[in-house]
C-alpha positions in Angstrom: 76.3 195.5 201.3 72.7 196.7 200.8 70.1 197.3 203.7 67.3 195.1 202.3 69.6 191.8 201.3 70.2 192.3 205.0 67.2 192.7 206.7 65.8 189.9 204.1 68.9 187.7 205.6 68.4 188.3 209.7 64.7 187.5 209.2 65.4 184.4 207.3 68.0 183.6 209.9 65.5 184.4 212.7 62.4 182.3 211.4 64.3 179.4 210.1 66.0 178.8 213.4 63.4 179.2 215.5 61.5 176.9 213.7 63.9 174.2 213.8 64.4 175.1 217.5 60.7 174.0 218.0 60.5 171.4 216.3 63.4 169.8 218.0 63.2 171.2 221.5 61.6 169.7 224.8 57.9 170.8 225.0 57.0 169.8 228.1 55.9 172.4 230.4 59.0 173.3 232.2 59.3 176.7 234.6 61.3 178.9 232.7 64.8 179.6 233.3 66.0 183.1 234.5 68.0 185.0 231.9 70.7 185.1 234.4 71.6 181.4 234.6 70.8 181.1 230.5 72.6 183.8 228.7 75.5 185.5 230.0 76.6 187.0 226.6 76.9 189.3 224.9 76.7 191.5 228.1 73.9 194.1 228.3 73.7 196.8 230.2 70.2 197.4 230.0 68.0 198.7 230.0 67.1 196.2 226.7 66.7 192.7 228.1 67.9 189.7 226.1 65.6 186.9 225.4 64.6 184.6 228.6 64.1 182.0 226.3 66.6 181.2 223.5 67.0 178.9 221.0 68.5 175.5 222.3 70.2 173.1 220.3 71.6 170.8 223.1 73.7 172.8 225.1 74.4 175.2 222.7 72.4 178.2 223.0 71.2 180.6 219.4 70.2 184.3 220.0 70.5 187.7 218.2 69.2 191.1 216.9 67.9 193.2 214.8 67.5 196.8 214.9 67.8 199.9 212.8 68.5 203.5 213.2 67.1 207.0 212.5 70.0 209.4 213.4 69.6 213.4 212.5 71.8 216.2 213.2 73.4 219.7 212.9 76.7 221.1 212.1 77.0 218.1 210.4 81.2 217.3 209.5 82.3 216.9 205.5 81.1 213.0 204.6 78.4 212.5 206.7 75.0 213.2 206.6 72.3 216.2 208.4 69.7 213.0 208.3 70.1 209.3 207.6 69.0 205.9 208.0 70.4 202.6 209.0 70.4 199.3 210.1 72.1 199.5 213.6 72.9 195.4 214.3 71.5 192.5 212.2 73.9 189.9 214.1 73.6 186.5 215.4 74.9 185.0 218.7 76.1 181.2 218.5 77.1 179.8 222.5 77.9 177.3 224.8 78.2 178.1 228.5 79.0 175.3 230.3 81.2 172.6 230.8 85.0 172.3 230.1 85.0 173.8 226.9 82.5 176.6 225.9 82.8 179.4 223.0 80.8 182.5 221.6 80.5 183.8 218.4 78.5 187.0 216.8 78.1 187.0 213.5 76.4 190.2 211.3 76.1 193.3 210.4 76.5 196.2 212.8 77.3 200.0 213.0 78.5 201.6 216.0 77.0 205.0 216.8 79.0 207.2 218.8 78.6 210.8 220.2 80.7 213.1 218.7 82.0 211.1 215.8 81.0 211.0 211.9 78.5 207.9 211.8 79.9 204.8 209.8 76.9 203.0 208.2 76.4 198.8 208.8 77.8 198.2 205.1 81.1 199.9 205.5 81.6 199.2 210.0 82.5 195.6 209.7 84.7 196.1 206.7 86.7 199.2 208.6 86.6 197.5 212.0 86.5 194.0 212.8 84.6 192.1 209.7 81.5 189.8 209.6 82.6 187.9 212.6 83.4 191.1 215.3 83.4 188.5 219.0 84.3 184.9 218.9 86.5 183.2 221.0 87.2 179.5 223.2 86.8 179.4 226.2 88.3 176.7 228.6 87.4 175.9 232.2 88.6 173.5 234.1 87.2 174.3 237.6 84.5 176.8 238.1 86.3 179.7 239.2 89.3 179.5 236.5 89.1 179.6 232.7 91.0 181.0 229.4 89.7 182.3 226.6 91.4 182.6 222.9 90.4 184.5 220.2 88.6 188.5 219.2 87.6 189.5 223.3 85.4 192.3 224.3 88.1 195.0 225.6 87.8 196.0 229.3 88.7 199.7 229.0 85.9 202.0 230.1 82.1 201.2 231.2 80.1 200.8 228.1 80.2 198.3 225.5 80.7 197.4 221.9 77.3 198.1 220.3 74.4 199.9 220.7 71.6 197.3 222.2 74.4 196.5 225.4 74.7 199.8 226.2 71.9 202.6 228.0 72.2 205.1 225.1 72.3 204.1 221.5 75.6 206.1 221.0 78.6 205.6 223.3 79.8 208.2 224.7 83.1 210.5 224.7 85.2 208.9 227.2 84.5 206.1 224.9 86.2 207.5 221.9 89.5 206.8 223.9 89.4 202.9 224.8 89.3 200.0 222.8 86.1 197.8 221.7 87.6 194.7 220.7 91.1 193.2 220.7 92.7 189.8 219.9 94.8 187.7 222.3 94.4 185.4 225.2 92.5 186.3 228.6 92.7 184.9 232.4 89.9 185.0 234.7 90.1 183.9 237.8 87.3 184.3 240.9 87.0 183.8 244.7 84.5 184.7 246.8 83.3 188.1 245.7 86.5 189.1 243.6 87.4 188.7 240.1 90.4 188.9 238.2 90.8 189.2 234.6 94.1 189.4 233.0 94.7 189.9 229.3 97.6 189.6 226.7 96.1 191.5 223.4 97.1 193.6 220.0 95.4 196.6 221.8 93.5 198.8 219.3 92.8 195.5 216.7 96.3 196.2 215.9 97.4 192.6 214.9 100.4 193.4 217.0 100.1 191.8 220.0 101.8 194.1 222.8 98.8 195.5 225.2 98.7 194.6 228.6 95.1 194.2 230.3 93.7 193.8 233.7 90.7 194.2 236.0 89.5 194.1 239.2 86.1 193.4 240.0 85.0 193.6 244.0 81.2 193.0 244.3 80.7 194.5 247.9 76.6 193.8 247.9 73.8 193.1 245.4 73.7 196.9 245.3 77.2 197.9 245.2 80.2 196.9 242.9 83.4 198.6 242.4 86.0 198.0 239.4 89.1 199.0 238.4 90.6 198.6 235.3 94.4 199.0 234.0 95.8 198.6 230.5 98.2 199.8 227.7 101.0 199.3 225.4 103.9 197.7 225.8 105.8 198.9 223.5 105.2 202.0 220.6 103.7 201.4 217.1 103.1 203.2 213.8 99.9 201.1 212.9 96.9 203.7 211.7 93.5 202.5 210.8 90.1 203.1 211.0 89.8 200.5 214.0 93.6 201.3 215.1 94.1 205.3 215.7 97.5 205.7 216.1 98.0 207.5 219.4 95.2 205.7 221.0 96.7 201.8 220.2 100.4 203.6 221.9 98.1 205.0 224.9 98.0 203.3 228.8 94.4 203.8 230.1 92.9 203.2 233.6 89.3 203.4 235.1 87.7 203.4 238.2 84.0 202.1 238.3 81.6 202.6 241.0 77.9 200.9 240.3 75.1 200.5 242.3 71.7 199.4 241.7 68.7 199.3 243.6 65.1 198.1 242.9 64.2 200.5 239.4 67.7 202.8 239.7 71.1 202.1 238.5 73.6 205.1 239.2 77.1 204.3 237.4 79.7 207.0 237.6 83.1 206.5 236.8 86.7 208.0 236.0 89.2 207.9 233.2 92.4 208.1 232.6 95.1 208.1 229.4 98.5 209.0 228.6 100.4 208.7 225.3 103.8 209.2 225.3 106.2 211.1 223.3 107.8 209.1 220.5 110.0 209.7 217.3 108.0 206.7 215.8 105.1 208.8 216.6 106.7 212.0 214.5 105.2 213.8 218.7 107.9 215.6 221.2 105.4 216.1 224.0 103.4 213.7 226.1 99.3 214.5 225.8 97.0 213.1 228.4 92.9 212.6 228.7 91.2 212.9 232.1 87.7 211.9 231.9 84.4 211.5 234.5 80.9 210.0 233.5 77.5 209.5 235.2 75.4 206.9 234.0 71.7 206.8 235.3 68.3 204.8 234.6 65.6 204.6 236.1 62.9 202.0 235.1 59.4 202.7 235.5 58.2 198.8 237.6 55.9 196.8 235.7 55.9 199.4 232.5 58.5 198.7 230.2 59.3 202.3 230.2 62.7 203.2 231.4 64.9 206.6 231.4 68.7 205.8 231.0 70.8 209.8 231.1 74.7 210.2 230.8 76.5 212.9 231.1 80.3 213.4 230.9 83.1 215.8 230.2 86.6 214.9 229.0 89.6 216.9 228.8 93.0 216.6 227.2 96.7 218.0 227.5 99.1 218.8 225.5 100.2 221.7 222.7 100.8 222.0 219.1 103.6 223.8 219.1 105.6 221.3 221.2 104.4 218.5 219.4 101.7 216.4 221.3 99.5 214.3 219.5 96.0 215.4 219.1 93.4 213.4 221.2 90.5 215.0 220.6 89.6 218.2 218.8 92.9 219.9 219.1 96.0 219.3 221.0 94.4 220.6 224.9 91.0 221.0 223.8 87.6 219.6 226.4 84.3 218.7 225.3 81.0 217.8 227.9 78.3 216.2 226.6 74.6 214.9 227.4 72.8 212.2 226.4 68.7 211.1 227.0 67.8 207.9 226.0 64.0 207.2 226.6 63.2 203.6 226.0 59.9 200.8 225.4 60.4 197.5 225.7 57.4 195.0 225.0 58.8 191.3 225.5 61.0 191.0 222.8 60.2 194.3 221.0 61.7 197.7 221.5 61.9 201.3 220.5 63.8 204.6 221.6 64.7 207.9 221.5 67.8 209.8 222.4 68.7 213.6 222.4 72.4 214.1 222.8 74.5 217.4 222.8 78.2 217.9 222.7 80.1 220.8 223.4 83.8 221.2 222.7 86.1 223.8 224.3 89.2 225.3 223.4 89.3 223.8 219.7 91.8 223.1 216.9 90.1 224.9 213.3 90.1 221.3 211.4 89.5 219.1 214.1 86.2 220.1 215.6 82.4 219.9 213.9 80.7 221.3 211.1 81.8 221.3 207.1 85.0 223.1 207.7 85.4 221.4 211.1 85.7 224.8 213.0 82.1 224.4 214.9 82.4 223.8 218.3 79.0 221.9 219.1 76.6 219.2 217.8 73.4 217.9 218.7 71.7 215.0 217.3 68.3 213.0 217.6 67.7 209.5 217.1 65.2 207.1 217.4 66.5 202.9 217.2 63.9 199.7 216.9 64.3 196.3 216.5 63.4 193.2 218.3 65.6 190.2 220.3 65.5 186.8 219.7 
C-alpha cells in the first residue's frame, strides 16, 4: 500500500461524506452539542480534541483522521531507518451510540509508533497486526447501566491507548510494550453510581485463542479524581508467536493501578504496572521473569491557546536470568530501561501539529537485544513532529 493512493483515498472519503452529510442534515440553527454527549469513541486522551460536530446520518454518527509522521533518530536498530516518513492514521470511524443496539467500527490505515521499538510503517501495521478493520464490535444495552459488546475490543491493560491521536505523546510508551492493544472476545460492563465494572472474555495478545481473562475497576471519586484498577491474563499457556502476538507476553498476567486527576488546564496521571510469565515447557523457559513498571503522565494546557504540554516519564524493570532460563522481556533477561518523553502540541479547530523529543535508556543489557545495528547500544533518542486534521 502506497502513501499517496492513501492520502488520495482519506480525502476522498472526508469530502465526499461531508458533503452528503450537508446536504442531508438539519440546518436549522441549533446550539451545538458538547463532544461529551456526541462522541464517546474512539477514546482520546487529549490533548487532541475530536470533532464537536460530526457527520450525522440519523443516528449514526461518521468521524475520522488523518495524520502523518516525521520520525528521526540515532542508534538506529538493523531494518529501520535514522530518518523517515509516514502516514501515522488515515482511518474512519462509523457509530451508533444509543439505543438497544449500538456498534463502532474504524476502518484505515494506521502505524503505531512506540518508544523503544523499530517503527512499522502504515502499509505493513495493519497487515502484521489487526488488518484494515483494527476496532469494531456490537454493542447491546438493554438498560442504561448494563451492556455487551462482541467483536475486536480496545484492551484494558495499561493507561494509554491504541494509536497515536488518543494518546498525549505520539509514541506510547515502555510500560506499553508489555500490554495488549486489541483483543477479540465478548465484554461486560456494568455501572452504579460512580463505579464501573468491566469484565472481559478475550484471545489476549490477538491470539485467536480465546483464553485471557479481563477486568477493571473504575471508582470516579470527584470530577477531579478517578482511580482504576485493572487485572488480566492467561488462562492457560500457548505457543502462538506473531508480530501482534509475542509469545511470552500473550502467556503473561498483568495488573495496573491508575490514579488520575484533573483540574482546570492540568492533568497529572501516574500509574503502576505489573507482569509475570510463568515457566513452561511449552515455552522451551525454566524460570519465571517478571516486569515492574511506574509512569507519570502530565499536560498542561495553555486556556484559550490551543497550545498544550503533555510529558511522560517512566522506568520499567524486569527479572529473571539467562542461564536458568527466563524468557526475555525486554532487552535481556533482568535488564531496565527509563525513558522521557515531550510532546508539545497546536491545535486550531480541527487542525493540529506536534513535536516530541523522547529518550530511552536501557540498563543492564543483553548484546542482541538492545539498540543500534548490532543491537549492543544501550540508548536512543528520537524527534518527531505528527500533523493532520479531525473530522
Amino acid at each position: 500500500m502506497k502513501i499517496r493512493p492513501i492520502l488520495i483515498f482519506a480525502f476522498s472519503c472526508f469530502y465526499a461524506i461531508r458533503s452528503f452529510g450537508q446536504t442531508n442534515s438539519d440546518t436549522t440553527n441549533k446550539p451545538a452539542i458538547p463532544v461529551e454527549s456526541v462522541l464517546s469513541l474512539p477514546g482520546m486522551a487529549g490533548p487532541l480534541t475530536p470533532n464537536p460536530s460530526p457527520i450525522k446520518f440519523g443516528d449514526i454518527y461518521v468521524s475520522g483522521v488523518v495524520s502523518g509522521l516525521a520520525q528521526f533518530q540515532n542508534n538506529v536498530t538493523k531494518g529501520d531507518k535514522a530518518a523517515q516518513t509516514d502516514i501515522s492514521n488515515g482511518q474512519l470511524f462509523i457509530q451508533k451510540n444509543s439505543g438497544l443496539i449500538q456498534f463502532f467500527a474504524e476502518v484505515g490505515a494506521y502505524s503505531q509508533p512506540d518508544i523503544g521499538v523499530p517503527y512499522l510503517r502504515s502499509s505493513l501495521s495493519p497487515p502484521e497486526f489487526y488488518g484494515v478493520v483494527p476496532q469494531a464490535y456490537l454493542e447491546i444495552a438493554p438498560i442504561n447501566n448494563f451492556s455487551v459488546m462482541i467483536g475486536k475490543l480496545p484492551a484494558f491493560m495499561g493507561a494509554e491507548y491504541t494509536f497515536s491521536f488518543q494518546n498525549l505523546n505520539i509514541q506510547r510508551g515502555l510500560l506499553w510494550d508489555q500490554s495488549n492493544s486489541i483483543n477479540r472476545g465478548i465484554q461486560l460492563n456494568y455501572t452504579t453510581g460512580p463505579v464501573v465494572f468491566a469484565f472481559s472474555y478475550n484471545d489476549g495478545f490477538y491470539s485467536n485463542k480465546y483464553n485471557w481473562l479481563s477486568g477493571t475497576v473504575t471508582y470516579t471519586i470527584n470530577n477531579s479524581n478517578t482511580f482504576t484498577l485493572i487485572g488480566a491474563g492467561s488462562l492457560s499457556r500457548t505457543n502462538i508467536s506473531t508480530t501482534a502476538t509475542p509469545l511470552y507476553q500473550d502467556n503473561e498476567q498483568g495488573y495496573n493501578i491508575i490514579y488520575t486527576y484533573t483540574s482546570g488546564s492540568f492533568t497529572v496521571e501516574p500509574y503502576l504496572q505489573y507482569t509475570e510469565v510463568p515457566k513452561a515447557a511449552l515455552l522451551n523457559t525454566t524460570q519465571n521473569a517478571s516486569t515492574f513498571g511506574a509512569a507519570l503522565l502530565v499536560k498542561y494546557a495553555v486556556p484559550h491557546s490551543g497550545f498544550s504540554f503533555p510529558v511522560r516519564v517512566e522506568y520499567i524493570n524486569s527479572t529473571g536470568s539467562a542461564a536458568r532460563g527466563a524468557p526475555n522481556l525486554i532487552y535481556g533477561q533482568g535488564s531496565n530501561a527509563w525513558s522521557a518523553t515531550f510532546t508539545p502540541t497546536y491545535q486550531y479547530k480541527r487542525v493540529f501539529v506536534r513535536a516530541e523529543l523522547s529518550y530511552v535508556k536501557a540498563g543492564n543489557t543483553t548484546n542482541g537485544y538492545a539498540f543500534g545495528p548490532l543491537h549492543n547500544d544501550n540508548s536512543q533518542s528520537r524527534a518527531l513532529i505528527e500533523t493532520g486534521f479531525i473530522f
